[in-house]
N, C-alpha and C positions, 0 to 999 in steps of 0.2 A: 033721650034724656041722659042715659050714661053718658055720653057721647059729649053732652055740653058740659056735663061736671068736668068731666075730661080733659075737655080743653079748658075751661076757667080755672081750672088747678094748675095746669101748666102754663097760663097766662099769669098767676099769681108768684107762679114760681121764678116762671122769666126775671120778673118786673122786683123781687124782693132781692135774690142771687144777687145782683149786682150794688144796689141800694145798701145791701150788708158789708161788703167788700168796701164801697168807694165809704162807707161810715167807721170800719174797720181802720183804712186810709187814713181820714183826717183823726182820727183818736193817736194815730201811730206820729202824727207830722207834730199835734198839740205835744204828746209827751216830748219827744227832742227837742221842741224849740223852749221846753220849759229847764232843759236838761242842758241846753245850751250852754244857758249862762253861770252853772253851776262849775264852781272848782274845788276839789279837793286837796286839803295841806295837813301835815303833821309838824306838829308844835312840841319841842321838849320847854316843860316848865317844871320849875322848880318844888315838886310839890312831894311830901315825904311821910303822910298818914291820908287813913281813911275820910279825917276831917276836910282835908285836902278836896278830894274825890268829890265830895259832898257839893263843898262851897261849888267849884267849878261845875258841876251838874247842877246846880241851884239855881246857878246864875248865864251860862255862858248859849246856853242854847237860847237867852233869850234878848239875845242881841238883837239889832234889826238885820238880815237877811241868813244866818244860821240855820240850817236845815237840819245836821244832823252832828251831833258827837259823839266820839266815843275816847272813853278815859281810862288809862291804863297807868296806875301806880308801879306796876313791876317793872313797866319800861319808862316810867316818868314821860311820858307822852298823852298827845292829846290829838286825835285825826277829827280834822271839822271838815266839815259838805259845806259850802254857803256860795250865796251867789253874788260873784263878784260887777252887779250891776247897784245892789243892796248897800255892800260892805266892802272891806280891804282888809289886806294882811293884815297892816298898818292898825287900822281897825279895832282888830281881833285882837291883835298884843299891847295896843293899848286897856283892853275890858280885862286882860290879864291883869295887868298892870295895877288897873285901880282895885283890883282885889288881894292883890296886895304880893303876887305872883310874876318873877321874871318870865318869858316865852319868848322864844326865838325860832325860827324855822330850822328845823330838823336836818342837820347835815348830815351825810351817808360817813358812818365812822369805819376807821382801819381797822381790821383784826386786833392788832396789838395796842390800838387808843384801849386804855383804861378808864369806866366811868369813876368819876369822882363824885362822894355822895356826901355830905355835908348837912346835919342833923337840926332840922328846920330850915337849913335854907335862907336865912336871914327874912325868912315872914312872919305875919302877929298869927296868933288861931283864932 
């Protein structure tokens, strides 16, 4: 009687072992291919108060294909996750746009570039 437990436990374990792994497998192929098409941009927009911060978290994550933002006033930026099967740059700077915010893709600046910071920005609030 031991002896059959025995083995049906190591028959159960055979037969599970690998049914975990090859499920582990495909969980691991769905995430990438869902990650695929996902790209990441940083955006400098014209934005100069917390009201600022607001509108754009109100509004921009709910674009169609927008996964993720994140909004940073100290650096006047805006890093978006979205998936570019969804949306486009293009896209994206234009939802700026009609909120009434300049946005342009973020160029790597020189040491000695000086930010120029200009009070409102020429936006409404």
């Amino acid at each position: 009687m031991k002896r059959t437990i025995k083995l049906l436990l190591l028959f159960i374990i055979s037969i599970s072992v690998p049914a975990l792994l090859l499920a582990n497998e495909n969980n691991e192929a769905k995430k990438s291919k869902t990650k695929k098409n996902e790209q990441t941009i940083v955006l400098q927009v014209n934005m100069d108060c917390h009201s600022c911060v607001q509108k754009i978290e109100g509004n921009i994550p709910y674009e169609k294909g927008v996964k993720d933002l994140k909004v940073s006033l100290e650096k006047l930026e805006c890093e978006l996750t979205f998936r570019d099967d969804k949306t486009s740059v293009d896209k994206l700077i234009d939802a700026f746009k009609t909120l009434g915010y300049k946005a342009e893709v973020k160029k790597e600046a020189s040491p000695n570039q000086a930010v120029k910071t200009d009070e409102h920005h020429g936006h409404i609030h």
